[in-house]
Every structure is written in C-alpha cells, then in structure tokens.
C-alpha positions as CSV (number, residue, x, y, z in Angstrom):
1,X,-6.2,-19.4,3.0
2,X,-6.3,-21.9,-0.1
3,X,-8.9,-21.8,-2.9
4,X,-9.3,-23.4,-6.0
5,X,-11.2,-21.4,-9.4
6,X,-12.0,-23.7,-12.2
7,X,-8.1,-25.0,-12.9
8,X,-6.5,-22.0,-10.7
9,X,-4.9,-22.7,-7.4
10,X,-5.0,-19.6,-4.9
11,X,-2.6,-19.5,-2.1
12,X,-4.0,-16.5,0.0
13,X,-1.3,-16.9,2.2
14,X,1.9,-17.4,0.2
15,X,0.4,-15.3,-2.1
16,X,0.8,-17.5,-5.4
17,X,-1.4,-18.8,-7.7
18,X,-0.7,-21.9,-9.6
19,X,-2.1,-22.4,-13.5
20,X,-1.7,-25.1,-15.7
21,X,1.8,-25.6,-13.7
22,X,2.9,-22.0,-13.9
23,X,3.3,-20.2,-10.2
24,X,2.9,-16.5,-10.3
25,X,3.0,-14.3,-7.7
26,X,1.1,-11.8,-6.5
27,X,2.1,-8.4,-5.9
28,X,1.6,-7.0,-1.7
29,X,-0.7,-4.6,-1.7
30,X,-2.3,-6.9,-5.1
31,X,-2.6,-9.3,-2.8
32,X,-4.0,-7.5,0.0
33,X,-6.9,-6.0,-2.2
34,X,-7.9,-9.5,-3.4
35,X,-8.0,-11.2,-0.1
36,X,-10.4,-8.0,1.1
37,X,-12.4,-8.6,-2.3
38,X,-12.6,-12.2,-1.7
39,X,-13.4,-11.8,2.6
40,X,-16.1,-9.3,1.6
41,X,-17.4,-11.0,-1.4
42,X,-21.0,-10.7,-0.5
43,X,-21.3,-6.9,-0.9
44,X,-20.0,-4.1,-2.9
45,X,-16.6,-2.5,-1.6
46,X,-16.6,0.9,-2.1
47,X,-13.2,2.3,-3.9
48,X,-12.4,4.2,-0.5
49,X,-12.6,1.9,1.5
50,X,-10.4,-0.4,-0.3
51,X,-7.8,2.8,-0.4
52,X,-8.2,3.4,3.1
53,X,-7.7,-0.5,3.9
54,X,-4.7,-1.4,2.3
55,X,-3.0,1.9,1.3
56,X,-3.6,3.4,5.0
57,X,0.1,3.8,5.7
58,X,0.6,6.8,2.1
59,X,-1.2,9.1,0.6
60,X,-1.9,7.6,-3.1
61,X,-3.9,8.1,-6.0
62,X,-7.0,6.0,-7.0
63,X,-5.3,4.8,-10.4
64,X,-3.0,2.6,-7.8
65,X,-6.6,0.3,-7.0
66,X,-7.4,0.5,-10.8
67,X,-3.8,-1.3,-11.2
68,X,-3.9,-4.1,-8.5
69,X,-7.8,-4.8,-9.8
70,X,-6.5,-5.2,-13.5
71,X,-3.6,-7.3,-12.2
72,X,-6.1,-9.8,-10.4
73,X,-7.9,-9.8,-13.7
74,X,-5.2,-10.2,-15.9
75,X,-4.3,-13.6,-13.9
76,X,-7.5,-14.9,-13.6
77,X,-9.8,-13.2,-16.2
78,X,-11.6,-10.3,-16.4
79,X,-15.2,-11.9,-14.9
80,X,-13.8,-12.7,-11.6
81,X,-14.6,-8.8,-10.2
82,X,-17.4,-7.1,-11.3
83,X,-17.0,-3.1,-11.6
84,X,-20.2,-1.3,-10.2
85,X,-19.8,2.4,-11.7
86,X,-19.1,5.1,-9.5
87,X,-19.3,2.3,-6.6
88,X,-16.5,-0.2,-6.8
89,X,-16.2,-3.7,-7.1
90,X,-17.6,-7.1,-6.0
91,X,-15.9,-10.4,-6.1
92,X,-18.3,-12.8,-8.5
93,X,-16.1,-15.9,-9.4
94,X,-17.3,-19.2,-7.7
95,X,-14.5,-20.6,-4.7
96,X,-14.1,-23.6,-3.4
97,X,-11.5,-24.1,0.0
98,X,-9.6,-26.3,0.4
99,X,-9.2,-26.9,3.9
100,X,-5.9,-28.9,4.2
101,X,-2.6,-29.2,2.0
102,X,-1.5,-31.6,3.7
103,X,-5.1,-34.1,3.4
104,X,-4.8,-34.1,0.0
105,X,-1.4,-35.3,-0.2
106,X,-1.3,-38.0,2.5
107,X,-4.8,-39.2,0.4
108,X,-2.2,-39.2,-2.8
109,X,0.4,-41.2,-1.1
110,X,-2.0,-43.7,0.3
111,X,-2.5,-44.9,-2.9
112,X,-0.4,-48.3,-3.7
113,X,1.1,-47.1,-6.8
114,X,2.0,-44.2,-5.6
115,X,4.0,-45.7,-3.0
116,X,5.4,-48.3,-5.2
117,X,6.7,-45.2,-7.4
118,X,8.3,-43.1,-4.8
119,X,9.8,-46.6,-3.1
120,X,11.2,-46.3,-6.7
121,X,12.5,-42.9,-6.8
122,X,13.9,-43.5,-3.2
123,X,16.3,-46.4,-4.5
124,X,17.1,-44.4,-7.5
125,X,18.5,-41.9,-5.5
126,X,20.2,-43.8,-3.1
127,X,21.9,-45.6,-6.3
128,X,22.9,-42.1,-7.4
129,X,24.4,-41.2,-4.1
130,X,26.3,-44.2,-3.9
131,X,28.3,-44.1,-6.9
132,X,28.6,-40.4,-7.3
133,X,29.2,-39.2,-3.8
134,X,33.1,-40.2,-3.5
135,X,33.4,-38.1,-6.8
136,X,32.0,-35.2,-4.6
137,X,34.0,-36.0,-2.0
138,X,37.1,-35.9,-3.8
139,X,36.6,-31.8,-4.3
140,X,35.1,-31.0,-1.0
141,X,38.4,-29.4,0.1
142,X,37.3,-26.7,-2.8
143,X,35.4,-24.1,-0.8
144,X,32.4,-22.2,-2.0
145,X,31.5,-18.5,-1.7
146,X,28.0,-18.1,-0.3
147,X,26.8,-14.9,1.4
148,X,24.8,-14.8,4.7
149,X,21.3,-15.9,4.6
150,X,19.5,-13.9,7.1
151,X,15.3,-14.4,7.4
152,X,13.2,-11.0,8.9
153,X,10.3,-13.0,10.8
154,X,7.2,-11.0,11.3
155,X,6.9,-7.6,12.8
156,X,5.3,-7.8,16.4
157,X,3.0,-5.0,16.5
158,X,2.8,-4.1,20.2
159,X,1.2,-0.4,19.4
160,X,-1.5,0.6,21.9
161,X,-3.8,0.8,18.7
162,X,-5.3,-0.4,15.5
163,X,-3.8,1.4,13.3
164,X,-0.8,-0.5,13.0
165,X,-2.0,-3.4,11.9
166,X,-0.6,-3.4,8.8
167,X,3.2,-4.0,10.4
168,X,3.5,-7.7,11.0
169,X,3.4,-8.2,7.1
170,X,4.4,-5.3,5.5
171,X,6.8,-4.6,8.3
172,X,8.2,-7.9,7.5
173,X,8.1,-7.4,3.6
174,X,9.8,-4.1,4.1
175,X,12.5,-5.4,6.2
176,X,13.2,-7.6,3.7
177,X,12.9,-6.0,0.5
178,X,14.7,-2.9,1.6
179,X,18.1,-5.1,3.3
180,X,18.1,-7.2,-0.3
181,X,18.6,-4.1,-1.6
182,X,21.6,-2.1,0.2
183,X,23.6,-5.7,1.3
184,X,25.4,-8.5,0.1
185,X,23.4,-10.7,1.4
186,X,20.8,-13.4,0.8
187,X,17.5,-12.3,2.1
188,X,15.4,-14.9,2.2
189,X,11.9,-13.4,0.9
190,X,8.7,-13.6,2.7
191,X,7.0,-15.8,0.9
192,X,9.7,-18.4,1.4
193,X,8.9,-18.0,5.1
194,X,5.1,-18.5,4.7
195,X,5.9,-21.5,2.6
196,X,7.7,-23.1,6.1
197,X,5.7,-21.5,9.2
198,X,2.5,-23.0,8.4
199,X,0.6,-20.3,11.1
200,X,1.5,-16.7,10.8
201,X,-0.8,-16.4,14.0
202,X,1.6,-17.8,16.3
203,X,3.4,-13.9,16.1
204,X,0.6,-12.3,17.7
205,X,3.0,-12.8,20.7
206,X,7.2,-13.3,20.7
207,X,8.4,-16.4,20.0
208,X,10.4,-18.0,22.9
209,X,14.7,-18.2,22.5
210,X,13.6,-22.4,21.6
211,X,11.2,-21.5,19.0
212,X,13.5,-19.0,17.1
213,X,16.0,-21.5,16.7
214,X,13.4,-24.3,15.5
215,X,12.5,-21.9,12.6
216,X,15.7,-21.1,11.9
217,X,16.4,-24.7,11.6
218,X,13.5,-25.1,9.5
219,X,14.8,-22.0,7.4
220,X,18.6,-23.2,7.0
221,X,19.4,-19.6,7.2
222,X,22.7,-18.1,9.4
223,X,20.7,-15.5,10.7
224,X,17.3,-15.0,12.0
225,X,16.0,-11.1,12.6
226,X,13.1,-10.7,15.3
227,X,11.4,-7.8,15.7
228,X,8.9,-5.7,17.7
229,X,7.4,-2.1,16.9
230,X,6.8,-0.2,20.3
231,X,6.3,3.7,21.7
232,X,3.3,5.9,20.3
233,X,3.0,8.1,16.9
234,X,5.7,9.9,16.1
235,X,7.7,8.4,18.8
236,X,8.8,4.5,18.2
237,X,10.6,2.4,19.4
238,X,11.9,-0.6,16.6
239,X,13.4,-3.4,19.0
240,X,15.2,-5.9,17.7
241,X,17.0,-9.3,18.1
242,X,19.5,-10.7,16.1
243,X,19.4,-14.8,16.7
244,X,23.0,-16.7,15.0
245,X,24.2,-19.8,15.5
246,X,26.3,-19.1,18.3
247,X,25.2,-15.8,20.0
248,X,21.6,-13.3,20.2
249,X,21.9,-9.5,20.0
250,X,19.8,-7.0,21.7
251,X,19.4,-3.5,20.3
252,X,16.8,-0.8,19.8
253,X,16.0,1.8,17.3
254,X,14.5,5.5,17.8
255,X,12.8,7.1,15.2
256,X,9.7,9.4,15.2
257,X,8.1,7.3,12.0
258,X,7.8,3.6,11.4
259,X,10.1,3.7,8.0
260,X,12.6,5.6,9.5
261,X,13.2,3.0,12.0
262,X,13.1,0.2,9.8
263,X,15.6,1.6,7.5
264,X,17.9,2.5,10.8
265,X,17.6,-1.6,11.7
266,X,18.6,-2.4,8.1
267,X,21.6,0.3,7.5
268,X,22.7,-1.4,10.8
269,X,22.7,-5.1,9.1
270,X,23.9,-4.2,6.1
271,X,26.7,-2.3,7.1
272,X,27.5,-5.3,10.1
273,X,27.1,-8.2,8.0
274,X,28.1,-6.9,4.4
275,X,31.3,-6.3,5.8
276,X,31.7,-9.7,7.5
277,X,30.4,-11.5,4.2
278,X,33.4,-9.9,1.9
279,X,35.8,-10.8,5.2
280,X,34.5,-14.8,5.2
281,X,33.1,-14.9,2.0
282,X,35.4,-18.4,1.1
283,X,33.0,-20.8,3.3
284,X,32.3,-24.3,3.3
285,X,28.5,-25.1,3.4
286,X,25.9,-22.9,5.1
287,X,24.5,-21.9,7.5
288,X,27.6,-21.5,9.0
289,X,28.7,-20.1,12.2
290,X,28.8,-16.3,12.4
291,X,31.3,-14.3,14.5
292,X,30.1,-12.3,17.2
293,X,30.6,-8.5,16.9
294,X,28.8,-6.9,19.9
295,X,27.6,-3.2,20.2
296,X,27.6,-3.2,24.0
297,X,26.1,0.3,24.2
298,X,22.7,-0.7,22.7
299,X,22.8,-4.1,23.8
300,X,22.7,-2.7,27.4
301,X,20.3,0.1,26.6
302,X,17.5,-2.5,25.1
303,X,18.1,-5.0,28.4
304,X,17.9,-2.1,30.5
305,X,14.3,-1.3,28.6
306,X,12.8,-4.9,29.1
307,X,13.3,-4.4,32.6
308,X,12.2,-1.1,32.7
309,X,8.8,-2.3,30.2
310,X,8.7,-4.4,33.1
311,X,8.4,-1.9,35.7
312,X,11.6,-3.4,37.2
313,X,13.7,0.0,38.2
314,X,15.9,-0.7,40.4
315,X,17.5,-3.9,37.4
316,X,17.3,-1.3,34.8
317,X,19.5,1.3,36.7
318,X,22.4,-0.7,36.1
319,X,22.1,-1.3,32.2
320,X,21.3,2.4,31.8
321,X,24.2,3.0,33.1
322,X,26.5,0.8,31.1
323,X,25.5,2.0,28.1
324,X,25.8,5.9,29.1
325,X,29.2,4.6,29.6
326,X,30.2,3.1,26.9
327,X,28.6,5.3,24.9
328,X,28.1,8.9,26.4
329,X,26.0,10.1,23.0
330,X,23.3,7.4,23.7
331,X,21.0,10.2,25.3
332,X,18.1,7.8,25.5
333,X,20.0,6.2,28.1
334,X,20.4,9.2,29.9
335,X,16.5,10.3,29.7
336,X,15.9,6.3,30.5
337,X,17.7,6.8,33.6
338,X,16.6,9.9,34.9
339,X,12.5,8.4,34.0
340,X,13.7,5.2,36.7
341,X,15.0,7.6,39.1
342,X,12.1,9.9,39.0
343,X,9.4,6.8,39.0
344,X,11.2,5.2,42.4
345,X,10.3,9.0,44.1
346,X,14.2,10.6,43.3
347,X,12.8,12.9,41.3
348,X,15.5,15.4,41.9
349,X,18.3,13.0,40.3
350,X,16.2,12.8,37.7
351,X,15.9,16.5,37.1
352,X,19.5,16.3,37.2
353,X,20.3,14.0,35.1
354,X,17.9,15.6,32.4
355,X,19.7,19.0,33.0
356,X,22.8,17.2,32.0
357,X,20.8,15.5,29.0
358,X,20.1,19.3,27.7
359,X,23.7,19.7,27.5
360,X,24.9,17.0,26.2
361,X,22.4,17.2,23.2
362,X,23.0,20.9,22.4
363,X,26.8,19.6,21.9
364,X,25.6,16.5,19.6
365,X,22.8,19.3,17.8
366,X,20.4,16.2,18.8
367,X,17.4,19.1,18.8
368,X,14.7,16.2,19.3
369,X,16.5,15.1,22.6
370,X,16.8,18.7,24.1
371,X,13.3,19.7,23.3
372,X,12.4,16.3,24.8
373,X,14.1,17.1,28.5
374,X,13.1,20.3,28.4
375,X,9.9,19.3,28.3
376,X,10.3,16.3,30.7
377,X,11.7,18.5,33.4
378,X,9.0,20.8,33.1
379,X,6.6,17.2,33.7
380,X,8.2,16.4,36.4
381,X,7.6,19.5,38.1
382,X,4.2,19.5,37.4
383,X,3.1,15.6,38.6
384,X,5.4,15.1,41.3
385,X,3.3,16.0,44.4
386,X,7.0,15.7,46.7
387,X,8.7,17.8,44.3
388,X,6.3,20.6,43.8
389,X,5.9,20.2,47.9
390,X,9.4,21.5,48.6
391,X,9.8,23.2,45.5
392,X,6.9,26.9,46.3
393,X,8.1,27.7,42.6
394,X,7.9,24.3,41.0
395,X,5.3,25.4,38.2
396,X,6.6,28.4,37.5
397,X,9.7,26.7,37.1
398,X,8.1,24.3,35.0
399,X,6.5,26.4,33.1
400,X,9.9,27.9,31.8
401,X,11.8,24.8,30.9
402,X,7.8,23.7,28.8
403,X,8.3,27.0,27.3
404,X,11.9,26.9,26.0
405,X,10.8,23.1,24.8
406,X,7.9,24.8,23.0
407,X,10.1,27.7,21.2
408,X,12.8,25.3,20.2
409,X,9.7,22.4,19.0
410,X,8.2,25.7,17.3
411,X,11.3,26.5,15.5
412,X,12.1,23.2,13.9
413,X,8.9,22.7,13.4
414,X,8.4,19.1,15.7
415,X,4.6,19.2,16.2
416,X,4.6,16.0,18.4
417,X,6.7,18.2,21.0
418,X,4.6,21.7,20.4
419,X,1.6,19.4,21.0
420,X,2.9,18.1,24.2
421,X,4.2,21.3,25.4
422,X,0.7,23.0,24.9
423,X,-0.9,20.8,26.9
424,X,1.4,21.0,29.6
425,X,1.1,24.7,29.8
426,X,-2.5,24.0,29.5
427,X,-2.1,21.6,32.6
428,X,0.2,24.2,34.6
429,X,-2.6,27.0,34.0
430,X,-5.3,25.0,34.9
431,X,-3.6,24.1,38.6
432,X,-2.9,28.0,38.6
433,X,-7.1,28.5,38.1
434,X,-6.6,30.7,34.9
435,X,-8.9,28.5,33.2
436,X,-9.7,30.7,30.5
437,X,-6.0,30.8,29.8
438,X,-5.9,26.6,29.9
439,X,-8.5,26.4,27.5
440,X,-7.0,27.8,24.4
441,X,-3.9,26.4,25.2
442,X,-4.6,22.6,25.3
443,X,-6.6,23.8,22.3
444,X,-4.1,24.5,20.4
445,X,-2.5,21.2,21.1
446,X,-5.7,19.7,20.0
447,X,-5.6,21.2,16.7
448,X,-1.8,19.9,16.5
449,X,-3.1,16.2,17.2
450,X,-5.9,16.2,14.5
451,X,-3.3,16.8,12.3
452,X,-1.4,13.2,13.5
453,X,-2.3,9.9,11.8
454,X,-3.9,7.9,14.9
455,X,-6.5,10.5,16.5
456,X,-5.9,9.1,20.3
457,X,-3.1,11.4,21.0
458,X,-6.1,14.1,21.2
459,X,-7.2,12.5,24.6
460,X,-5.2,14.2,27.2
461,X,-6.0,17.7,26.1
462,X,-9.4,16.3,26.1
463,X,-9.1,15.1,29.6
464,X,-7.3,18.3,30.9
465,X,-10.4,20.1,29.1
466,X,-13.1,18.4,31.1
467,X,-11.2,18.5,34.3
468,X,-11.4,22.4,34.2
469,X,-14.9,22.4,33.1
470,X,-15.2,20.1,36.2
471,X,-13.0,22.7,38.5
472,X,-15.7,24.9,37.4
473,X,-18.8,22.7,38.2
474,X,-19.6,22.5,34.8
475,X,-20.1,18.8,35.1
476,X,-22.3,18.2,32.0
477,X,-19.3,20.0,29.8
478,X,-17.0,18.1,31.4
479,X,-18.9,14.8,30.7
480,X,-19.2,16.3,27.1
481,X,-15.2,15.9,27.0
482,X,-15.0,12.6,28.3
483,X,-17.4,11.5,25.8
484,X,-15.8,12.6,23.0
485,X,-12.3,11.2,24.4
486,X,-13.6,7.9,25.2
487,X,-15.0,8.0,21.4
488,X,-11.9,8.6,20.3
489,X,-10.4,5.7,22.6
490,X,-12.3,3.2,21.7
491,X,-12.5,4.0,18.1
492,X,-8.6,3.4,18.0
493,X,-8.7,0.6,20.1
494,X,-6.1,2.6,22.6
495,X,-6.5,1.0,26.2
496,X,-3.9,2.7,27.8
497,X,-6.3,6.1,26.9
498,X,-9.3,4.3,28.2
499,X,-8.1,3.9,31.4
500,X,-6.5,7.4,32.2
501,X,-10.1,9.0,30.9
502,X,-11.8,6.3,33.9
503,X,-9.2,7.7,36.1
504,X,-9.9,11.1,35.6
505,X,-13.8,10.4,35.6
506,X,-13.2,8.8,39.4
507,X,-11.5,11.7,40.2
508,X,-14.3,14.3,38.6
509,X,-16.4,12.0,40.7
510,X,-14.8,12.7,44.1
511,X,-15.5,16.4,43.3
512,X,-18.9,15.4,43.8
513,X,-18.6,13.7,46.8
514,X,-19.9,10.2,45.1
515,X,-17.7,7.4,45.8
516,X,-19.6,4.8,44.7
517,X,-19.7,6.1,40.9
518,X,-15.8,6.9,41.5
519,X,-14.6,3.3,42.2
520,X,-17.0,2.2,39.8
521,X,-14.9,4.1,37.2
522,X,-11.9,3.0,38.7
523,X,-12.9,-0.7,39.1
524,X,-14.1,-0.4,34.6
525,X,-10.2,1.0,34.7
526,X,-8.4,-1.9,36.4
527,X,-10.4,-4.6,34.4
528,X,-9.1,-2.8,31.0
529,X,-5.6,-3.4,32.8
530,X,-5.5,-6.6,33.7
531,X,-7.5,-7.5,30.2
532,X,-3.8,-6.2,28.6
533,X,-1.6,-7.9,31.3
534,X,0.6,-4.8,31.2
535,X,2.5,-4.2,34.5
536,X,2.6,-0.2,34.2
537,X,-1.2,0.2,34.0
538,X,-2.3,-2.2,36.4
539,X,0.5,-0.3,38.8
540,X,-1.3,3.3,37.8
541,X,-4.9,2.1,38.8
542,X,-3.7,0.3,42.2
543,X,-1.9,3.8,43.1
544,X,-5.2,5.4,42.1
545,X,-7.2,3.0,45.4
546,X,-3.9,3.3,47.3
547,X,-4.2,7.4,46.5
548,X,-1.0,7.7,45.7
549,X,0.2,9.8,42.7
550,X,-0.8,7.8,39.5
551,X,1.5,9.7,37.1
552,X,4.9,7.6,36.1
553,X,7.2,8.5,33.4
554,X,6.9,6.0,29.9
C-alpha cells in the first residue's frame, strides 16, 4: 500500500514515509492505527474500536490512541484526521495510490538521458574498481569481525481462529525486536524484509525448503528463522525452523501464552548463536557458513509432530521415541506417544505411558504436565468405547484421576486445566444420568472459559449441555445450546468447533429417529472439513458415517 499526500510519500507497507527527502518511520501499532484510519476513511471510527483493533493482544489505556493519532499528525499535519468529540476520528486528507514502484521507475529509465547518465555512472564505477581493487586486494588476508545476521520471516498463524491475526506481523516484529535485544547479533529488522519480499501474502501458507533459501539469498543474511504459531488458548505450540547455509533445524516450543513462547524461541537463539558469534567472531565476508550444533531431542520431537499433524501414527512412534531417549525430561514426548498409541486403539499403553508421565513430572515439579495426564487418563477412559468395554469401572476410574487433575489445576490456580476437568466430570455424570449433577458442573467450566480471551473454548460444555437436555427430550433446550455454540463458533471463525457441534446435532438427531436431518448435519460437517484440508477432521467426520468412535486425542 503506497500513497502520495501533497509532497509526502506513504509506504503502508514498509511503513515509512518520505518528505522533502527525509524517511521517517512509523511506529507498529502508529502504523497499524493509520492504515485502519486510512481503509475506513469514509466513516467515523469509534475510539473502541480502534483499541480493540490494534491493541487486542493488552489491556491499555485510551491515552496510548491519543499518542499514535498525534504522532500521525505530527508527521503529516494536524488536518489530515479530524477529531469528532466523544466519537473518534475520521481520515480527511486527499490520497492518491500509486499502483506500482516499479512503473514509475522503468518510465524514468526509459528516458534517453537518463540512460546516457547511468551508462555514465556505470563506467565511473567500473573505472573505480579497476584501479582501486588491487589496493583492496592487497589487505584481504586482514579478516573482519561481523556478527551473525539472522532474518525472523513472518509468523504463520495456523490458530483455529481470528483472534490471532495480529501474529504474522507483530509475531515477526516481536521476534525481532526482542532477539536484537538479549544477542550479539545482527537482526535484520522487519522493515528491511518488507523492503525485499515484495508480497507479504505469499505467508498465508509455509514457504517451501527452495523458497526459504531464495529469500535468504535475497536477504544476504547467515540465518533465516521460520516460524508457525499452533495448539489453542492457553496451550501453544511455537514451531520453528532454523534454515543456514549448510543445514535446517527443527524444534518446538510449549508455552500456555503466545509471548511466553516467543521469548522461549529467542532465549534459545541467543544463547546458540551468541555463543558461536564470540567463538568465530574473526570472519571473512558474510553470510558465511554456520556450524551445525543439533538438539537431537527437539529436533526429533517436532518431526515426530509433523507426522503426527499428519495423522501418520505409526512414523511418529519412532521420533517420539528418540527424543524420550535422548532426553527423558521432554514429557511432551511421552504424552505425544501415549496420544499415537491410544489413537491406533492401544489405549492401554497409552494409559501406561501417561502413568509413567505423572511420575516423571512430579520428579521434574513440571505441575502443568501432571495435571495434564491426570486429566488425559481420565479422557481416555471416558471416549474409549474398547476401554470402558473391558474396563466395568472405567468412569469411576476416570473420574478419580479428572479429580486429582482438578485439585492440583485448583491449587496452582491453571484455569485452562480446572476448565477442562469440569467438563469432563460434567461428561462422566452425564453418561452416569445424574444430569442435574452434569449441569452445574460443565457450568462451572463455562464460567472458567468466559474468563479466556477467544470465547470458543466455551463450546464443548455447550455441547455436553444440550446433549443432556437432549437425553432428557428436551429437544428445543438442547437446540437453544447449539445455537448459542454455533454463535460462538462462527463468531471466532473456529471450524474445528463447527464441526463437532454438526456432529453432536447428527447424533441429537438419531435420538429422534430422523436420519435424513442427521447426515444432513453430518454432510454440513464434512464440507467444513474438507474446506480446511486438515487430515484429523476430515478422519473424525468419516468415522462418524463409518460409526466408529469419533473422539482422537490432539
């Protein structure tokens, strides 16, 4: 996005603006609130919903919007936005586009003087490299100290929402900012990559292996940093590829907020490559080659994932594996393991294994991990029809290890996991018929989900809530549930919701003996699947026509 206003160049997308010669650039979130001003410029944006927009990810006060709006007026005067009391503000200057960068300067080089001059400037040069180059070359033997140049390219946001839209950018600026700060290194900043990839849409999706290495070119950087945001609120998952000259490295991060996991991806750079920089710092030109240091452990864990993403169990067995053994406190592997056991029908290996999870992380005080397998086992239990088959006690059973989840989650206070274990219990009383019981217990788990940013984790309580209104032919309350959850669903753009709510509408449907609106849900269900070309939910609808168990472990 280019403009031009009177003798000011705006580069939306770089986020400069050129005046009289002098490039100054614009702050983020500055710049965020005037390419919103300028998109909107035919109506009157309210102050909220500017706040909302771009200051979605903290909680801040108004006098942050007053500052970014006398920034953009300080730069290009103060008639560009008008101010519309107790309102907000309108964009009012005149804008002309300019559609291409590069049409206006091939039309400046057609002309013949033009060409005459830079034929000039060419041979001027070439003079100057002939007669000053062996000088050069008699000192090349003289080695320079340059740090590593490393580029962050663009977060991909692969959330199953809206909400995270913000990441690709401010993911990317973050990255950045952050690494400049705790490592010797030279960050190249994210204008500098805007300035040489000329589409910042071509990240909606992964680059290919080819492609990162064609930008890196194009960045003359040592190192180029890919990364992709996965998992749900309060439960991410950063992964992350490292691209050198030489090698790639695979890894993933775990944290339950989005900043957590950045800063675990940049501690890890800082401390690798910080540490190799004052090692090699006497180097010759750059980029140069960068030696590989491998952390087996999470190299394996991340391949194993991508084949596990992939639905591919019986590859990802292996690399689970490897990195337990190399690195017995990686108890993500463990869980990981005991999820591909337990989603190819051996559900009591899985158990197992998570038995031996709980251990290991009461020994490593990992409280997050325990309260997690607690709570697994106890889903297990629950979902597995073969399990719960040879197993008379199964939810009992499970109801004890949701419960111990729920105490521990209760006592260090991680509402994700006393959210999850409420509605579990709520699930377990529900299968018992002690509706009344259910109800205020999936409740409760509601209340703990309004209190999360992104409102879609509310939907399986929801669901469980209409399915016993259901079990107790209350079919318009339970259509009053699936109402508000599909609401919800769609209002956060959250497919993978959508399609578990169809599901459990086919199956409300079968109650009442009417097939035809059943696969009519289901059939609404599989074309949301195949519209995200995700391998899982496609799977979980085809086992709901095969009527096999739909439930798999993610």
């Amino acid at each position: 996005m280019q403009f031009t206003l009177n003798d000011f160049e705006l580069n939306l997308t770089s986020g400069s603006i050129t005046h009289q010669g002098q490039v100054t650039n614009i702050r983020a979130k500055t710049l965020l609130v005037l390419k919103y001003l300028i998109t909107h410029k035919d109506r009157v944006v309210t102050k909220q919903e500017l706040l909302t927009t771009i200051w979605h990810d903290v909680i801040v006060q108004e006098q942050v919007l007053v500052q970014s709006i006398k920034e953009i007026r300080d730069i290009l005067g103060s008639n560009v936005i008008k101010t519309y009391s107790r309102q907000g503000y309108q964009w009012t200057a005149e804008l002309t586009e300019v559609n291409s960068v590069k049409k206006a300067i091939n039309k400046v080089l057609n002309k013949p003087k033009v060409i005459i001059s830079l034929s000039a400037i060419i041979l001027s040069i070439l003079f100057i490299f002939w007669f000053f180059i062996p000088l050069q070359s008699n000192q090349s033997s003289s080695k320079i100290s340059t740090p590593l140049s490393i580029a962050f390219l663009p977060v991909e946001n692969n959330m199953p929402d809206d909400i995270h839209d913000w990441v690709p950018l401010e993911g990317m600026d973050y990255l950045s900012q952050k690494l400049n700060q705790q490592a010797n290194l030279h960050v190249l900043e994210s204008n500098d990559l805007l300035h040489v990839i000329e589409r910042i849409d071509q990240f909606s999706t992964l680059p290919t292996e080819e492609q990162i290495y064609q930008i890196k070119t194009r960045l003359d950087v040592n190192l180029v940093v890919q990364t992709r945001l996965m998992g749900y609120p309060q439960d991410f998952q950063l992964h992350y590829t490292i691209y050198s000259s030489h090698h790639i490295e695979r890894g993933v991060e775990l944290a339950d907020t989005v900043l957590k996991a950045f800063d675990a991806l940049v501690k890890k750079i800082a401390l690798r490559y910080s540490e190799l920089t004052s090692q090699n710092s006497v180097l010759n030109s750059a980029p140069y080659s960068v030696p590989y240091k491998s952390d087996f452990s999470n190299e394996a864990f991340a391949t194993g994932l991508e084949f596990y993403l992939q639905r591919d169990y019986k590859n990802a067995k292996p690399f689970f594996r490897s990195a337990l053994s190399a690195n017995p406190e990686l108890l993500a592997a463990r869980r990981y393991l005991a999820a591909c056991f337990a989603n190819t029908g051996e559900v009591n290996q899985g158990i197992e294994l998570m038995l031996e999870n709980i251990a290991a992380a009461k020994e490593e005080s990992n409280v997050r991990e325990e309260i997690r397998s607690y709570v697994m086992i106890g889903y297990l239990l629950i979902n597995w029809p073969e399990t719960t088959k040879n197993h008379p006690q199964a939810l009992k059973s499970a109801q004890q290890y949701i419960e111990i989840g729920r105490q521990l989650a209760e006592r260090h206070q991680d509402k994700l996991f006393i959210a999850y274990a409420y509605e579990e219990l709520g699930k377990i009383k529900r299968l018992q018929k002690e509706f009344q019981q259910a109800e205020v217990l999936l409740k409760k788990a509601l209340e703990y989900h309004k209190a999360f940013r992104g409102s879609y984790g509310q939907t399986n309580a929801l669901i469980q809530l209409a399915r016993i209104a259901a079990d107790q032919n209350d079919f318009d309350g339970s259509e009053q549930y699936f109402q508000l959850a599909t609401a919800i669903a769609v209002e956060s753009d959250a497919p993978t919701n959508r399609i578990w709510i169809l599901l459990a509408q086919a199956d409300v449907m079968q109650q009442q003996s009417n097939e035809v609106l059943a696969n009519n849900f289901a059939q609404q269900a599989m074309e949301i699947a195949k519209n995200t070309q995700r391998a899982h939910l496609i799977s979980r609808v085809d086992a709901w026509f095969n009527k096999h168990s739909i439930y798999e472990l993610n």
